[in-house]
N, CA, C and O atoms as a GROMACS GRO file, in nm:
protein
  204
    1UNK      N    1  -3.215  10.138  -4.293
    1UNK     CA    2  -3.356  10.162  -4.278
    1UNK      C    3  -3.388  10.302  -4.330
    1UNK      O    4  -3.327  10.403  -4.297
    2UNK      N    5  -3.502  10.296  -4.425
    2UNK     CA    6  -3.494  10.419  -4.502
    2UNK      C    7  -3.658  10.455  -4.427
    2UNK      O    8  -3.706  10.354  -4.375
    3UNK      N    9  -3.749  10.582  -4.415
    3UNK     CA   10  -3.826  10.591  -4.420
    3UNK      C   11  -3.932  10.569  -4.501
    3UNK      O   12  -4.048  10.596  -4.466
    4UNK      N   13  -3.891  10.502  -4.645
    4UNK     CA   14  -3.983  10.487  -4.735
    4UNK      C   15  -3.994  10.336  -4.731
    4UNK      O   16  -4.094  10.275  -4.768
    5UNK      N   17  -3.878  10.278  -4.681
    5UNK     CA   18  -3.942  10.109  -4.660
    5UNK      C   19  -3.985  10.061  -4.544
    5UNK      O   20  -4.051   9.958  -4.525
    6UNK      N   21  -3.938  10.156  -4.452
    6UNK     CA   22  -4.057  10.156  -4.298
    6UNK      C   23  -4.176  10.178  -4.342
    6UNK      O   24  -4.257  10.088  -4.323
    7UNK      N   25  -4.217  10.287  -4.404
    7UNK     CA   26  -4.361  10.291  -4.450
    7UNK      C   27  -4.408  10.161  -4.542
    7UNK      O   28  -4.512  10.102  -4.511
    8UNK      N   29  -4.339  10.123  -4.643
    8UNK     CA   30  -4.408  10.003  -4.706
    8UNK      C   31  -4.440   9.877  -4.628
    8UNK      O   32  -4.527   9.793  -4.648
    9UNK      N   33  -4.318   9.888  -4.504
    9UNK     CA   34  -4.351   9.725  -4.433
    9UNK      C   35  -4.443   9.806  -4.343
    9UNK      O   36  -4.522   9.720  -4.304
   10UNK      N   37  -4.473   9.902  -4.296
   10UNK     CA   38  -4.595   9.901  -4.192
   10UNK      C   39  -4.757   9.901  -4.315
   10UNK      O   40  -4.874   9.881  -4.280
   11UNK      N   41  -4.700   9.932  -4.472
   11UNK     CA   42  -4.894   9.917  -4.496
   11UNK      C   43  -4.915   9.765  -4.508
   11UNK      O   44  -5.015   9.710  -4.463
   12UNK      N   45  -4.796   9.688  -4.583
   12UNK     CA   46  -4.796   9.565  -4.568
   12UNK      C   47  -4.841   9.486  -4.458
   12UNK      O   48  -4.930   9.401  -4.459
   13UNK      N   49  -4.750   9.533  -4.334
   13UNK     CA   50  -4.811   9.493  -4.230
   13UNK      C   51  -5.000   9.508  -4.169
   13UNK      O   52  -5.080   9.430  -4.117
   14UNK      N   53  -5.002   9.638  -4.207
   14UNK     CA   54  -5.141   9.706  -4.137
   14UNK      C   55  -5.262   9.598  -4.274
   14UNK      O   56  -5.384   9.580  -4.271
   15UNK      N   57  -5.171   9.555  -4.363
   15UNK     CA   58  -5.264   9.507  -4.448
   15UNK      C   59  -5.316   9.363  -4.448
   15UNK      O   60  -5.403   9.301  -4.509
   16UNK      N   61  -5.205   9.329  -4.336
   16UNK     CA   62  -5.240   9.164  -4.294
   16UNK      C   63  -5.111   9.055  -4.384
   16UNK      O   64  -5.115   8.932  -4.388
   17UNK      N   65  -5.024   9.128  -4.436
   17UNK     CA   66  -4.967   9.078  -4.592
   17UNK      C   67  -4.863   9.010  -4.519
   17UNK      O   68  -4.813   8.901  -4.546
   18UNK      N   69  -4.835   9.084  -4.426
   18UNK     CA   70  -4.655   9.007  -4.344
   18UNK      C   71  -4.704   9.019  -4.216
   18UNK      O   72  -4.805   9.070  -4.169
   19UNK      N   73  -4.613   8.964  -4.172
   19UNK     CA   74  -4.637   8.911  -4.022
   19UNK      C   75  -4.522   9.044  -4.000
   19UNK      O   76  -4.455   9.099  -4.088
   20UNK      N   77  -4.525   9.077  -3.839
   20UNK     CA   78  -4.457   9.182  -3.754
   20UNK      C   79  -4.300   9.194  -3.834
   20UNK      O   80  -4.242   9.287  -3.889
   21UNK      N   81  -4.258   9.025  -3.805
   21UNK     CA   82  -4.123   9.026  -3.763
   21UNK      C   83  -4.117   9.000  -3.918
   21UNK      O   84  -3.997   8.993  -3.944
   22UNK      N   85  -4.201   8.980  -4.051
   22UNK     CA   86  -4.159   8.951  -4.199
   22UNK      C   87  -4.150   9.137  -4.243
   22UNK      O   88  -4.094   9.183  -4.342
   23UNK      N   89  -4.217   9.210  -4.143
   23UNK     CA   90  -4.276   9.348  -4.191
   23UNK      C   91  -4.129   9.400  -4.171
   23UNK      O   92  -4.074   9.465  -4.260
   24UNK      N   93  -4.073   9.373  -4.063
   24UNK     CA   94  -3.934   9.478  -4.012
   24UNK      C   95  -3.816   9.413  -4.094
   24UNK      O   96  -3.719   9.487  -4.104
   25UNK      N   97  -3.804   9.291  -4.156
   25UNK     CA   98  -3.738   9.267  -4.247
   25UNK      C   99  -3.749   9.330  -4.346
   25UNK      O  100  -3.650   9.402  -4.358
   26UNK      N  101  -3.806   9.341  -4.412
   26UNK     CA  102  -3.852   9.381  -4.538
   26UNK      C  103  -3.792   9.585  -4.506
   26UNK      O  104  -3.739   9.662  -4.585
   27UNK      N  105  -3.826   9.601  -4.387
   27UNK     CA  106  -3.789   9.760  -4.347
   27UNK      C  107  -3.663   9.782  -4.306
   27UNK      O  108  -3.619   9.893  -4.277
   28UNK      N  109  -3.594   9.666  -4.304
   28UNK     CA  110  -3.406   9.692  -4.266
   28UNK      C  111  -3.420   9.748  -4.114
   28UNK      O  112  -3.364   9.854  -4.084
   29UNK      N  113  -3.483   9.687  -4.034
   29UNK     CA  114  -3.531   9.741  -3.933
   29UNK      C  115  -3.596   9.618  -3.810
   29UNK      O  116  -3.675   9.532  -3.849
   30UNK      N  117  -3.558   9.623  -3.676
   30UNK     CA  118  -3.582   9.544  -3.573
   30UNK      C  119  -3.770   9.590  -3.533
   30UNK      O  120  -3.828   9.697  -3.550
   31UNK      N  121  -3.829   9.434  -3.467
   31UNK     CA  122  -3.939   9.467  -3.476
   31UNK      C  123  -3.952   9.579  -3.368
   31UNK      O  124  -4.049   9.649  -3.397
   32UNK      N  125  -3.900   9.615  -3.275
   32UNK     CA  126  -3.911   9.720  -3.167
   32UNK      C  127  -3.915   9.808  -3.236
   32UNK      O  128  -4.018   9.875  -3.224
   33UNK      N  129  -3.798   9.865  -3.358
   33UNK     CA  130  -3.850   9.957  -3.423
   33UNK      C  131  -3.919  10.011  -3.509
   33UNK      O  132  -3.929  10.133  -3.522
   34UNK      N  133  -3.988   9.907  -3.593
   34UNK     CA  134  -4.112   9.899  -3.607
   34UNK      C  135  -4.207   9.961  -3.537
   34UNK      O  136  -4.229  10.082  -3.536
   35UNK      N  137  -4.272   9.861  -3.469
   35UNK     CA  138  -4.322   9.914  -3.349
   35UNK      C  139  -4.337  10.042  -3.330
   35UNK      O  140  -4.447  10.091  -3.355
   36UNK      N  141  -4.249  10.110  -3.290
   36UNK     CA  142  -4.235  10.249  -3.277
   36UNK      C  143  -4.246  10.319  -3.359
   36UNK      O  144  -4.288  10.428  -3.322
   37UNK      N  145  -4.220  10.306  -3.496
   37UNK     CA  146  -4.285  10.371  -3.624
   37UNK      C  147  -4.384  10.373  -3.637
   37UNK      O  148  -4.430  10.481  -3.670
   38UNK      N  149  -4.466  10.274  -3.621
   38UNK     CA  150  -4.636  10.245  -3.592
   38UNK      C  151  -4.687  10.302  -3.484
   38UNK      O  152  -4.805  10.339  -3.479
   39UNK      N  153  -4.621  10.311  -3.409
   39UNK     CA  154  -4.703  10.406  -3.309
   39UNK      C  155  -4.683  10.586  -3.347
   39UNK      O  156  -4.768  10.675  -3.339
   40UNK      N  157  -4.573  10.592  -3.379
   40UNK     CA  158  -4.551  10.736  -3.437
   40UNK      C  159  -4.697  10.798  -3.553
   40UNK      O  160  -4.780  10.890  -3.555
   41UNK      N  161  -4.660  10.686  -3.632
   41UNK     CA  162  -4.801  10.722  -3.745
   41UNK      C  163  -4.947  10.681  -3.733
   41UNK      O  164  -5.036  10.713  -3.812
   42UNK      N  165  -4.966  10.581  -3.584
   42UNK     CA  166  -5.100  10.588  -3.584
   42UNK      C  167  -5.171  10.668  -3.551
   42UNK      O  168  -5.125  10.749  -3.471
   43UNK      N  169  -5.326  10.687  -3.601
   43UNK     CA  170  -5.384  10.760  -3.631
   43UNK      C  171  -5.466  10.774  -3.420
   43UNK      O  172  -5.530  10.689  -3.358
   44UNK      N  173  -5.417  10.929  -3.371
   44UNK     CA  174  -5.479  10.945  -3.209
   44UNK      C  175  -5.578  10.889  -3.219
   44UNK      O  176  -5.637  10.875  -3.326
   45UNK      N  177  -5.636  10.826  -3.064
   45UNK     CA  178  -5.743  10.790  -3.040
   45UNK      C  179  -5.734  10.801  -2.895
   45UNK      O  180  -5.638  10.780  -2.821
   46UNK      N  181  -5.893  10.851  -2.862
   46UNK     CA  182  -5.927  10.869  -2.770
   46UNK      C  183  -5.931  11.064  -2.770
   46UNK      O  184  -5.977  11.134  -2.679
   47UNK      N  185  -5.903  11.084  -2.826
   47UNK     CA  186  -5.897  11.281  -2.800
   47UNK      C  187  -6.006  11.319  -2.852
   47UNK      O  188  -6.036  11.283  -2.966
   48UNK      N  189  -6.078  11.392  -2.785
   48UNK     CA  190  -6.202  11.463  -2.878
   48UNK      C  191  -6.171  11.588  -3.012
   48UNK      O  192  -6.083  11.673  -3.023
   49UNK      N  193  -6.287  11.554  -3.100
   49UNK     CA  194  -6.217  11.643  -3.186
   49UNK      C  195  -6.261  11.813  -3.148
   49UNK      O  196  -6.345  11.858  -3.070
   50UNK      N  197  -6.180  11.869  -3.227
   50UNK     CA  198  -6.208  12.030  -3.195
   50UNK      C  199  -6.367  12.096  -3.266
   50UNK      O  200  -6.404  12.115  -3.382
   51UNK      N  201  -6.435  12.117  -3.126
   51UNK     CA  202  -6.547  12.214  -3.200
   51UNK      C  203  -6.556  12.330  -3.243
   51UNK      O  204  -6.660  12.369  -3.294
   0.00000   0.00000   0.00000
């Protein structure tokens, strides 16, 4: 599992293109860790921004 094909199966994924468990294939990678890559790079929510 390289970081550059974790990133391709999560835009794939985020893009609707593969399903979870076609996304972590494609990433040499279990969907749990997936998962957790996606949560690493999603974008915060809920925090206010700085005024």
């Amino acid at each position: 599992m390289t970081s550059k094909s974790v990133a391709t199966a999560l835009t794939l994924y985020r893009a609707r293109t593969l399903t979870l468990e076609q996304a972590a294939t494609v990433g040499g990678c279990s969907v749990a860790q997936l998962e957790e890559s996606a949560r690493a790079f999603a974008p915060a929510t809920g925090s206010p921004a700085d005024d």
